[in-house]
Phi, psi and omega in degrees: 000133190265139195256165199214169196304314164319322175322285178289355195254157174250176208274332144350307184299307172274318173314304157300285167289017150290329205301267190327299187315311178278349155286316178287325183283313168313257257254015149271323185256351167250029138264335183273343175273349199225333163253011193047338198215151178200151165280184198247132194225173192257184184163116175262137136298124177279162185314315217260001162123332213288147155245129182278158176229162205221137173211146168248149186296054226292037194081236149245354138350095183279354190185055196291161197282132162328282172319335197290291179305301193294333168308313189292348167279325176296321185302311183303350172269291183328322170292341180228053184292312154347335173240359189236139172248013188204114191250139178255105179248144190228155180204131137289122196235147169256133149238189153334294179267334163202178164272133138223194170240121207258098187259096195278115177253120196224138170261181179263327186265353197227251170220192188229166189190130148272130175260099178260122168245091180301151174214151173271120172280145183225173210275356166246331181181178190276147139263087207274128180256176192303148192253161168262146179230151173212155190268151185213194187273166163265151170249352165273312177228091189275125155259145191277169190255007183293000000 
């Protein structure tokens, strides 16, 4: 029997980031249906349950670096991590083989995760294919390993 992130998480826990994950995917496909392309944004659960979207400030920039965006997103969580317990950062990512959408998920109380999801464009909508989750560092709620 292969045991899964689930297995081990409590259910609070899977909850808040099923949460977040469907919130990023909506707001992922209507930005890739009404624009093909979107810059990398944030989303949060807040302590009191409430949810936030995170957009970073890319200056006077027309045409800011991604990484760029994702750092300035990472700081800007991270400052108010204290109030938020389950945080989301999302990207449009390219490879060789495919588009997907890459949703890094960290709780507070728990653990951190990328979640990939590749997709297709068709002349009407996205197609979103089965996604993968791997466990990663956290970036919001860095814990020591001691």
């Amino acid at each position: 029997m292969v045991t899964t992130w689930r297995d081990t998480t409590a259910e609070h826990v899977q909850s808040d980031l099923d949460r977040l994950l469907n919130t990023a995917l909506r707001f992922a496909d209507e930005m890739l249906t009404k624009h093909g392309v979107f810059y990398p944004y944030g989303a949060a659960i807040t302590r009191t349950g409430d949810e936030q979207v995170f957009a970073a400030d890319p200056g006077e920039e027309d045409d800011p670096n991604p990484s760029e965006v994702l750092t300035s997103l990472v700081n800007g969580m991270s400052e108010d991590a204290r109030t938020l317990r389950a945080a989301a950062l999302v990207s449009d990512v390219t490879s060789d083989r495919t588009d997907a959408v890459m949703i890094h998920l960290e709780h507070a109380d728990s653990m951190a995760m990328t979640v990939l999801v590749p997709y297709r464009k068709t002349e009407a909508e996205i197609e979103f294919d089965d996604l993968t989750a791997t466990p990663t560092e956290a970036l919001i709620w860095r814990r020591s390993l001691c």
